[in-house]
VOVEX-432146 format. One line per field, with one value per residue (C-alpha): chain; z, y, x; residue in three letters. Coordinates in nm, 4 decimals, padded with zeros to 6 digits. Example, Ala and Ser with C-alpha at 12.3 -4.5 7.8 and 13.67 -1.06 7.14 Angstrom:
c: [A:A];
Z: [00.7800:00.7140];
Y: [-00.4500:-00.1060];
X: [01.2300:01.3670];
r: [ALA:SER];
***
This chain:
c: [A:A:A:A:A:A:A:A:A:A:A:A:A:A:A:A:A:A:A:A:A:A:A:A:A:A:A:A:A:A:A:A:A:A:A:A:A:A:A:A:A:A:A:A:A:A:A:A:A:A:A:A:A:A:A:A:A:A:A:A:A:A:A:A:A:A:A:A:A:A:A:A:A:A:A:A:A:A:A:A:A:A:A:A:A:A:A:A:A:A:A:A:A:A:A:A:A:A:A:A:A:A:A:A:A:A:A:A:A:A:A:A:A:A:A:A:A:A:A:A:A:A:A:A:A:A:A:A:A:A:A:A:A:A:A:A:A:A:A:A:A:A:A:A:A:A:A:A:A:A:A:A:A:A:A:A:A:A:A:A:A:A:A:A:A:A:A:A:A:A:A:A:A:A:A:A:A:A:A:A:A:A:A:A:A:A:A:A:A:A:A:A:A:A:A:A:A:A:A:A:A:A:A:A:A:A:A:A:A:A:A:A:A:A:A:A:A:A:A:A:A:A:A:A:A:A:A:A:A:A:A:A:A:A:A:A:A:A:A:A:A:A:A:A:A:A:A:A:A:A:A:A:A:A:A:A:A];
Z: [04.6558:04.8785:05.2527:05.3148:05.6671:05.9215:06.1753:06.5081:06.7747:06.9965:06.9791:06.6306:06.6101:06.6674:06.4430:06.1612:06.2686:06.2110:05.8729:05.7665:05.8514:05.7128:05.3731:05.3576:05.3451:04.9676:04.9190:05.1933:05.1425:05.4719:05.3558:05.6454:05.9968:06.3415:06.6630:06.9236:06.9480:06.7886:06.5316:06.4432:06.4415:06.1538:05.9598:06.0131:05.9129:05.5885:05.4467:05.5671:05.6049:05.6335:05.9328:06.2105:06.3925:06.7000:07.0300:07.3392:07.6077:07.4493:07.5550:07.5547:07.4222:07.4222:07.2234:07.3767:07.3559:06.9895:06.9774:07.1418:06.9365:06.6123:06.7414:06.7960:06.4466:06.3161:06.1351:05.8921:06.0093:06.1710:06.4421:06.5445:06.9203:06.9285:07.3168:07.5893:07.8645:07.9000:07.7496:08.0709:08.0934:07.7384:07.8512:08.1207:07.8828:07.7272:07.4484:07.0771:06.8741:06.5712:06.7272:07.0014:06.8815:07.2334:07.1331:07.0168:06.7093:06.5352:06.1585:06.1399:06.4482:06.2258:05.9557:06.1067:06.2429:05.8728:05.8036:06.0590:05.9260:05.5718:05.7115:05.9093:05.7319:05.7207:06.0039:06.1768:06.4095:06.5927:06.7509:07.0899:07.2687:07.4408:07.8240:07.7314:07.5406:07.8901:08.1612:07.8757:07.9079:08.3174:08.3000:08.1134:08.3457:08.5866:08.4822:08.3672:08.7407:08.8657:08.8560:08.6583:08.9000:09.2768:09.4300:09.7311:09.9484:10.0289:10.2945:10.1374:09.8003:09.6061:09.3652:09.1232:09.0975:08.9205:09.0918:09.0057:09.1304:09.4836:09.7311:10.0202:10.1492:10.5629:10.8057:11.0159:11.3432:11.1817:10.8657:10.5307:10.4131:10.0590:10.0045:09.6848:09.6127:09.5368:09.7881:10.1274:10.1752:10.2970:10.0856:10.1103:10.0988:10.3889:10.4464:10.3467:10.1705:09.9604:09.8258:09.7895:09.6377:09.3696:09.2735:09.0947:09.3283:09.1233:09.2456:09.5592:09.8306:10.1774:10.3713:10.6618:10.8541:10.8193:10.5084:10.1637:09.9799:09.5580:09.5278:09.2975:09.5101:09.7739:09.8640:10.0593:10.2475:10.6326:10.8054:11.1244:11.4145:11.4435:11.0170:10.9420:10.7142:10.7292:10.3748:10.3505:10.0780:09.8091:09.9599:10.0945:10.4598:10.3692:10.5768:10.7696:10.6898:10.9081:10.6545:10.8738:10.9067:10.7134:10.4348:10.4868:10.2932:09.9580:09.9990:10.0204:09.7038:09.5056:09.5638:09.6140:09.9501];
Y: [09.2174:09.3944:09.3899:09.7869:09.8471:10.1121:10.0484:10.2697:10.2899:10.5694:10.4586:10.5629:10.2792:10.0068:10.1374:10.1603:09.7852:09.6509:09.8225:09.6578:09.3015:09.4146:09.4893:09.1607:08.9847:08.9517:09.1203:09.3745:09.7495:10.0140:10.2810:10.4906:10.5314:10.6888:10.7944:10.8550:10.7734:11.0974:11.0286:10.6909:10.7725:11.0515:10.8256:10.5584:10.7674:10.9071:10.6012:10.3154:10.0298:09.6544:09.6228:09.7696:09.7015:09.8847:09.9056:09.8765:10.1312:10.4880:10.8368:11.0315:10.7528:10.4037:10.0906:09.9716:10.3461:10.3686:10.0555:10.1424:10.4803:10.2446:10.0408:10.3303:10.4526:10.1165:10.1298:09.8170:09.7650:09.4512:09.4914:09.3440:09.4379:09.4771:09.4909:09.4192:09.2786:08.8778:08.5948:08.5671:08.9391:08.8477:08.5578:08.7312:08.9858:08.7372:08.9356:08.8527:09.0177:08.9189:08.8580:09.0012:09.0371:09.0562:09.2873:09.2400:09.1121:08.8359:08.7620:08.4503:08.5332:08.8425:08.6662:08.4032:08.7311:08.8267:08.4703:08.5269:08.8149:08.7203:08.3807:08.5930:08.7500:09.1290:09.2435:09.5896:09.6020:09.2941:09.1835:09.3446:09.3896:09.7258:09.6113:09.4057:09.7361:09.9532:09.6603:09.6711:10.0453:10.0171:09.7281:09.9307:10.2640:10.0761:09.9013:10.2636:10.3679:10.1107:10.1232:09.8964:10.0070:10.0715:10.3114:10.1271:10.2790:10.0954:10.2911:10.6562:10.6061:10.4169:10.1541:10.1012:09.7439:09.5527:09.5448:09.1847:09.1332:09.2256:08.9219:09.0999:09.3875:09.4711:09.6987:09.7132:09.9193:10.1957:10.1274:09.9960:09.7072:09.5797:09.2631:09.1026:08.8215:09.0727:09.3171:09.4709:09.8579:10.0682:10.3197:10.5922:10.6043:10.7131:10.3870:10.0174:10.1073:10.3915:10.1500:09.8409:10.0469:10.1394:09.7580:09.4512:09.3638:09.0112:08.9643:09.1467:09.0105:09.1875:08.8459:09.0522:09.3731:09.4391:09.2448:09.2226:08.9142:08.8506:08.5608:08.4090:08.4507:08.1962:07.8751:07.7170:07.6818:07.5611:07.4775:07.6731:07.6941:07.7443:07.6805:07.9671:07.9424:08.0632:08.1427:08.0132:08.2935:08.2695:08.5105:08.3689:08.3852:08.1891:08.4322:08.2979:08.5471:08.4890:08.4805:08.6338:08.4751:08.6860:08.6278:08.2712:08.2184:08.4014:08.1512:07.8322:07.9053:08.0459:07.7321:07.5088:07.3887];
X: [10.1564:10.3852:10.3035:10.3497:10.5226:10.5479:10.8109:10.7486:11.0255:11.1720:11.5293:11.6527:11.9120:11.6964:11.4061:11.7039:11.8049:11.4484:11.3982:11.7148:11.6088:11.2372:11.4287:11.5507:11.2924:11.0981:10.7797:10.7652:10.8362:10.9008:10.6889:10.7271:10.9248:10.7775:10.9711:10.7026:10.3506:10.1580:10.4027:10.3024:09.9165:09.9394:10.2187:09.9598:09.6581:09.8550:09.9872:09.7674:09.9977:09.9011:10.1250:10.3099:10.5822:10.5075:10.7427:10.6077:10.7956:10.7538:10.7442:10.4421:10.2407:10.3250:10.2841:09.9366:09.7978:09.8364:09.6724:09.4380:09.3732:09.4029:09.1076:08.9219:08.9662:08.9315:09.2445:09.2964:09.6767:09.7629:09.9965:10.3414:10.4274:10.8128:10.9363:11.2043:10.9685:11.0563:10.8389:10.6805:10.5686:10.4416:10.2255:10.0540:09.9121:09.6887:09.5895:09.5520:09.8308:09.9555:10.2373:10.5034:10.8877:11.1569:11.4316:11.6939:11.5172:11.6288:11.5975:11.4254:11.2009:11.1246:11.0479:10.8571:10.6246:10.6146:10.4579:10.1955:10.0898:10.0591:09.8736:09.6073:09.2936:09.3269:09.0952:09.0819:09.3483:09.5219:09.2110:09.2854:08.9540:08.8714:08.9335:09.2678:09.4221:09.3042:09.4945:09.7948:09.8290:09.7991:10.0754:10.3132:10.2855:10.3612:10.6224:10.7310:10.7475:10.9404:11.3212:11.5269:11.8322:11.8376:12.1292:12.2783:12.5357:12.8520:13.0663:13.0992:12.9903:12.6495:12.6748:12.4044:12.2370:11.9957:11.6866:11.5961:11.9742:11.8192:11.7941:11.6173:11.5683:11.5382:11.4804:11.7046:11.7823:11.6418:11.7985:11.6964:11.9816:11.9697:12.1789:12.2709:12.4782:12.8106:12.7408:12.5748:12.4638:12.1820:11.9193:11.8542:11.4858:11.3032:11.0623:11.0326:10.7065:10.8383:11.1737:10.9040:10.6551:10.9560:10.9631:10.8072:10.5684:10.4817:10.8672:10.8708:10.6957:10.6617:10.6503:10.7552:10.6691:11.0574:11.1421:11.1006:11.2217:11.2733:11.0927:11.2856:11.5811:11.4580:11.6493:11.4137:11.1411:11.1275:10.7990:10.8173:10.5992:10.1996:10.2459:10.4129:10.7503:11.1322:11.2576:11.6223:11.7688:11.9931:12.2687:12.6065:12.5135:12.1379:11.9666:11.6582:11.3646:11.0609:10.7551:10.4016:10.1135:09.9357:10.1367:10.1611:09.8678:09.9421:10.2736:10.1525:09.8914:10.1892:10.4204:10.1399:10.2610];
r: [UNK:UNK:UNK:UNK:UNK:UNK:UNK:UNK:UNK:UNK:UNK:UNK:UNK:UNK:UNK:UNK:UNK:UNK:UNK:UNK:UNK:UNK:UNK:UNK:UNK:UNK:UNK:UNK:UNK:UNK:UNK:UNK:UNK:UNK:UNK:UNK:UNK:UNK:UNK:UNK:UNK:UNK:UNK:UNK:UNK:UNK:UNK:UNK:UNK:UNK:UNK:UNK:UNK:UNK:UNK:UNK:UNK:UNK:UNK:UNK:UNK:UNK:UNK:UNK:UNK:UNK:UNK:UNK:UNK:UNK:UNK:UNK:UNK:UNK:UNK:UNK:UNK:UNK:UNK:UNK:UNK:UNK:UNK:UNK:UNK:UNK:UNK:UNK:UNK:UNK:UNK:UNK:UNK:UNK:UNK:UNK:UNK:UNK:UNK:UNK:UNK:UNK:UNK:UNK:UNK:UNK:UNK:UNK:UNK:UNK:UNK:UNK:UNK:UNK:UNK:UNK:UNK:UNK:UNK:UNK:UNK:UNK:UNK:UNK:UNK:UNK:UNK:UNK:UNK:UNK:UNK:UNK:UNK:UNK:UNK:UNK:UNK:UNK:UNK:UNK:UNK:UNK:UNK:UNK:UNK:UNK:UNK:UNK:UNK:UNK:UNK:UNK:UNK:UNK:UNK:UNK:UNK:UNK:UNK:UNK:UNK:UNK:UNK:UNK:UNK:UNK:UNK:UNK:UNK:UNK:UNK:UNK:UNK:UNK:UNK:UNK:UNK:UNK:UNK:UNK:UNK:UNK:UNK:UNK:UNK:UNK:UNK:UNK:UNK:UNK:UNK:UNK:UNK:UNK:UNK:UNK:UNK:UNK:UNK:UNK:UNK:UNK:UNK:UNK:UNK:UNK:UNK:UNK:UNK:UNK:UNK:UNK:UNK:UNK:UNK:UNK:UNK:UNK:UNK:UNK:UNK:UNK:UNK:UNK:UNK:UNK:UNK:UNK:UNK:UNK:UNK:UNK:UNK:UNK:UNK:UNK:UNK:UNK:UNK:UNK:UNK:UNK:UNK:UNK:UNK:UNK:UNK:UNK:UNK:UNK:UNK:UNK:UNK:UNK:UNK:UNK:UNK];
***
């Protein structure tokens, strides 16, 4: 029998992309199409699909919170979480989907999901336990509020940039300096605190009253005085930034030093 599908995204082109490579593949049918949340829960309730394809990042409600509705109903769909957050993202939500598709999706990935799904007994829902569905929906607001792109001013004008582009960030003479590997400027927001608090904070590490470093951005590491730690960074000058000794601990059990 057909597997009938419901493919749920907010971004029209890519939910038109999936049902393409869905159509490809024999012995599935899209029976129906959702662009928000709300949406997908009465397409879901009308039709009753075996699966869903169900993205991640959406307005109003996203990916985890219809989920997390579906459990509650104890809807028979499996579900197939469709998302731009990177493998390692994926890993730390430790939760039993079906499976987890990054965008942009690719065929045989797709249909290897398909495979999975045909494989696994039909249960209610993906197996997502109560507490793992609540921590997924926390992850993704915040990931929500943080930005992808930080304005930094350069002379008389502001130049967008990657945030994971971001080598460090000081505070210097008053002023907040944000250097990358292309370029030096200043923000304009009013404390450390308020730009750090605008980041990844698994990536962004206040090591310093006056200094926030991306911790994959770091050179190396120099034992210092009284067994605290300089971190030599990754920008063209391989600025020395003094790590505290308060944070000298959460250091040496991240790198295992």
């Amino acid at each position: 029998m057909d597997l009938r599908t419901v493919v749920v995204d907010d971004e029209q082109l890519a939910r038109e992309e999936l049902c393409f490579l869905l159509e490809q593949l024999d012995d599935l049918s899209v029976i129906g199409q959702a662009g928000d949340g709300p949406e997908a829960l009465r397409i879901i309730g009308d039709l009753d699909p075996d699966v869903v394809f169900l993205d991640v990042q959406m307005p109003g409600l996203t990916g985890f919170q219809v989920a997390r509705e579906l459990l509650t109903e104890q809807a028979r769909a499996q579900i197939v979480f469709v998302t731009a957050y990177d493998q390692h993202a994926l890993e730390a939500f430790e939760v039993n989907a079906v499976d987890y598709l990054l965008k942009p999706v690719e065929a045989s990935r797709l249909a290897q999901a398909v495979d999975r799904v045909r494989s696994r007994p039909q249960t209610p829902t993906p197996g997502l336990a109560t507490e793992d569905l609540e921590r997924l929906v926390d992850l993704v607001a915040q990931k929500q509020n943080r930005r992808d792109r930080v304005a930094v001013k350069v002379d008389d004008r502001f130049v967008l940039v990657k945030a994971d582009d971001i080598i460090y960030v000081s505070l210097i003479d008053d002023a907040i300096t944000i250097v990358t590997a292309n370029l030096v400027g200043t923000s304009n927001h009013r404390t450390l605190d308020e730009l750090q608090a605008s980041l990844d904070p698994a990536i962004f590490w206040r090591v310093h009253r006056s200094h926030v470093v991306n911790i994959n951005k770091v050179k190396e590491i120099v034992p210092w005085f009284s067994r605290n730690y300089i971190l030599k960074m990754k920008d063209a000058k391989a600025t020395e930034i003094p790590v505290s000794r308060a944070q000298t601990k959460r250091l040496r059990d991240y790198l295992s030093l």
